[in-house]
BALOBA-1460 file (C-alpha; in Angstrom, 3 decimals):
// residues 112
<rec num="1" residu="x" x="16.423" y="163.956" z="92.860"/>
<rec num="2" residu="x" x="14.727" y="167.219" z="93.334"/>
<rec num="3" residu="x" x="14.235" y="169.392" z="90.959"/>
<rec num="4" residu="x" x="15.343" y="173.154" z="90.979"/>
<rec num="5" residu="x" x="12.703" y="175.700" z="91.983"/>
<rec num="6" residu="x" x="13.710" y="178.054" z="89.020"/>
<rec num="7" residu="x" x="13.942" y="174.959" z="86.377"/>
<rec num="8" residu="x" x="11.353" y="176.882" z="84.915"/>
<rec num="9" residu="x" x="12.573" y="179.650" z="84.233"/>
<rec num="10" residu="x" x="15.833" y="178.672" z="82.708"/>
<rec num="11" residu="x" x="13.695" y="177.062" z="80.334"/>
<rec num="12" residu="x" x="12.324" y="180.245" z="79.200"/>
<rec num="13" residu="x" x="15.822" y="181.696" z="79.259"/>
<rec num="14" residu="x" x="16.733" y="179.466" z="76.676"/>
<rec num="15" residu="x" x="14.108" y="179.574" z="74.734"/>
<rec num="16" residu="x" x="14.288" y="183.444" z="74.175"/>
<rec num="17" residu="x" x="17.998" y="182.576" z="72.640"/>
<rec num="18" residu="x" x="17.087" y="181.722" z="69.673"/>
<rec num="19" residu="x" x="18.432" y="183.322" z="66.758"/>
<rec num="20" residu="x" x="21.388" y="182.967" z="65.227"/>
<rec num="21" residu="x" x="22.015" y="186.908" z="64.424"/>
<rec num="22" residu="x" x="23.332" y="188.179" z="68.117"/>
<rec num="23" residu="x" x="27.276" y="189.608" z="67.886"/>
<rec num="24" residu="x" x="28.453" y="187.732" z="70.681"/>
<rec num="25" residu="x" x="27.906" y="184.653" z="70.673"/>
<rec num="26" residu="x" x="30.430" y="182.760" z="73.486"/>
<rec num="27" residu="x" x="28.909" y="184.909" z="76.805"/>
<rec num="28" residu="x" x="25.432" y="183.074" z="76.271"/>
<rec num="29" residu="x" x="27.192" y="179.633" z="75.416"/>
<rec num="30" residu="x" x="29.105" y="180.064" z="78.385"/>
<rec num="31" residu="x" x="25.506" y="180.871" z="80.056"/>
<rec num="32" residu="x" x="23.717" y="178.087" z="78.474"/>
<rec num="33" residu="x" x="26.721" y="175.757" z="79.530"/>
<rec num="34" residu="x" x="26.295" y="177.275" z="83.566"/>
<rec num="35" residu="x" x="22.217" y="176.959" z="83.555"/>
<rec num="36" residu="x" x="22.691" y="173.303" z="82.731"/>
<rec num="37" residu="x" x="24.825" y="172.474" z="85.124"/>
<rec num="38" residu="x" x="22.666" y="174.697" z="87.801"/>
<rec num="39" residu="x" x="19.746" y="172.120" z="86.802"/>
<rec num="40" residu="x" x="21.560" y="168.889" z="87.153"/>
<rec num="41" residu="x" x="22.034" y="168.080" z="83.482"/>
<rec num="42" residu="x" x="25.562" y="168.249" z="83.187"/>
<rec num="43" residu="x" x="25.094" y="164.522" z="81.099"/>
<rec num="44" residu="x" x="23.362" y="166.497" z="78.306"/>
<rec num="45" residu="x" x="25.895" y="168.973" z="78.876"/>
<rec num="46" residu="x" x="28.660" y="166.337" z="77.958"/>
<rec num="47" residu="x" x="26.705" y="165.385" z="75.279"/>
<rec num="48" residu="x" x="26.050" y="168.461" z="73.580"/>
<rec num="49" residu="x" x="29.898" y="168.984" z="73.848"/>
<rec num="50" residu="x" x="30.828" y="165.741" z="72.496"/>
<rec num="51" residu="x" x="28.406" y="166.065" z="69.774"/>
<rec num="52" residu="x" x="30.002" y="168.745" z="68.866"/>
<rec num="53" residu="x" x="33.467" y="167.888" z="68.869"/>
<rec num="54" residu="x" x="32.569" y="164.929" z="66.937"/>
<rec num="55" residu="x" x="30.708" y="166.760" z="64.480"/>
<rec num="56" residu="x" x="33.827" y="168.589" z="63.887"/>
<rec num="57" residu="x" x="36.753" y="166.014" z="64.709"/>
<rec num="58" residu="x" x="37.709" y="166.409" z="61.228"/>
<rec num="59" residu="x" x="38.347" y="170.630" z="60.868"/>
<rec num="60" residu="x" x="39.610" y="170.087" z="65.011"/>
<rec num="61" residu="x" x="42.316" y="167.190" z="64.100"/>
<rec num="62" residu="x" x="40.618" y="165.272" z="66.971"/>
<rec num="63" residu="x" x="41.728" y="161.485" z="66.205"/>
<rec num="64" residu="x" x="39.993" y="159.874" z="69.468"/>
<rec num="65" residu="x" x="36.313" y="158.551" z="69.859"/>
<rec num="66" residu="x" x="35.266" y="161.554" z="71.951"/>
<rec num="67" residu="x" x="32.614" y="159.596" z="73.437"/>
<rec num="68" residu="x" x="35.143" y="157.351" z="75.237"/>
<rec num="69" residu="x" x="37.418" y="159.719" z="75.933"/>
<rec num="70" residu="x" x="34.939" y="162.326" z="77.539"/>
<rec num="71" residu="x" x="34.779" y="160.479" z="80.698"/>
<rec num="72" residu="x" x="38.202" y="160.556" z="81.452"/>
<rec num="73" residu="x" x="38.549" y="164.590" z="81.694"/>
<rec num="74" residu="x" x="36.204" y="167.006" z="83.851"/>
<rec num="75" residu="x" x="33.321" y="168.512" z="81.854"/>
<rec num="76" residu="x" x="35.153" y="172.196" z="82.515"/>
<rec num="77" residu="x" x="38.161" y="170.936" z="80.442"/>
<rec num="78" residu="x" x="36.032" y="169.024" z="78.329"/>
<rec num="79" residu="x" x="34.259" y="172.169" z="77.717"/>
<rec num="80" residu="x" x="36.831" y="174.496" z="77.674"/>
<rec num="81" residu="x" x="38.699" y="172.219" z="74.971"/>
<rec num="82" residu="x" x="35.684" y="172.488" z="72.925"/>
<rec num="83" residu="x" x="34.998" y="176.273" z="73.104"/>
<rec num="84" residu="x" x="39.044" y="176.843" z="72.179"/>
<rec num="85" residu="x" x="38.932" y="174.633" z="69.332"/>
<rec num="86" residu="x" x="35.682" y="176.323" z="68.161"/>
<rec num="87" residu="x" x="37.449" y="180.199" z="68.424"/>
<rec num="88" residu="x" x="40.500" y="178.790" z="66.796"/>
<rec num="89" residu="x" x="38.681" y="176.710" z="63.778"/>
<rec num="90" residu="x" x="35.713" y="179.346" z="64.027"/>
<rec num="91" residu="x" x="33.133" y="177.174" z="64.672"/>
<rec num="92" residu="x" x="31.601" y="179.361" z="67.315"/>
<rec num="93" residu="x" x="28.369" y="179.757" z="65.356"/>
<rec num="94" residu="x" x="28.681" y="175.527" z="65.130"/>
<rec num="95" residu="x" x="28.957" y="175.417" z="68.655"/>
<rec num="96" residu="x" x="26.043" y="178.186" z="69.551"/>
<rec num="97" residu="x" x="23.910" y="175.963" z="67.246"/>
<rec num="98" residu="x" x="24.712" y="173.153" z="69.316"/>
<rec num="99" residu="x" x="23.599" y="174.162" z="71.931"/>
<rec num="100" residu="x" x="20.396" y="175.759" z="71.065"/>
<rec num="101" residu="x" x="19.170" y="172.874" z="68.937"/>
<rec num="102" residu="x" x="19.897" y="170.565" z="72.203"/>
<rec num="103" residu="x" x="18.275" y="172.906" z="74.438"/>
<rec num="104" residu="x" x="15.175" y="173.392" z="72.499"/>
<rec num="105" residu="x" x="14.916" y="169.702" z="71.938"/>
<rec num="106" residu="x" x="15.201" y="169.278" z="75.804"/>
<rec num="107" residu="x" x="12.722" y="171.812" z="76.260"/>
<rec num="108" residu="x" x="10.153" y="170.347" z="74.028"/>
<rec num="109" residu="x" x="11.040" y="167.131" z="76.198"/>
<rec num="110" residu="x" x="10.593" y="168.377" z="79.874"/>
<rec num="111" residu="x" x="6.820" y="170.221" z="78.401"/>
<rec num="112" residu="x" x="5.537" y="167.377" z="77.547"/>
């Protein structure tokens, strides 16, 4: 598997996202969700989203192990369910954190 010519730079992307004080907060998860899939890690992507959503299964009413369950649905729903159920519990800042603390973890990863 080859790996993307601008890998890179998304890496610096995300690493210049990283406070917690910016107003809107779903455009750049939505981003950060895109950019992973554009580098072939749509598995961490399911991760970070499952992570999540168990994190939370208690505030979401989500009964299921998400871990099994993930498989059987696309990682758009997956991910769409997720970023609903964070609006309507507001657990967007939850979700943001998510994904930065998974991304900068990965980052840390792929420089060494």
């Amino acid at each position: 598997m080859s790996v993307p010519p601008k890998k890179h730079e998304y890496l610096r992307l995300f690493r210049s996202i990283q406070h917690n004080q910016i107003k809107y907060q779903i455009p750049l998860i939505l981003r950060m969700f895109g950019i992973l899939n554009k580098v072939n890690m749509r598995n961490e992507n399911r991760y970070i989203i499952c992570n999540f959503l168990d994190q939370y299964s208690d505030r979401i009413g989500l009964k299921e192990d998400i871990y099994k369950v993930s498989n059987q649905v696309s990682l758009n729903h997956l991910f769409l369910y997720a970023i609903n159920k964070a609006k309507e519990k507001n657990l967007i800042e939850a979700l943001f954190s998510e994904y930065i603390n998974s991304i900068n973890a990965i980052s840390k990863k792929k420089s060494l």
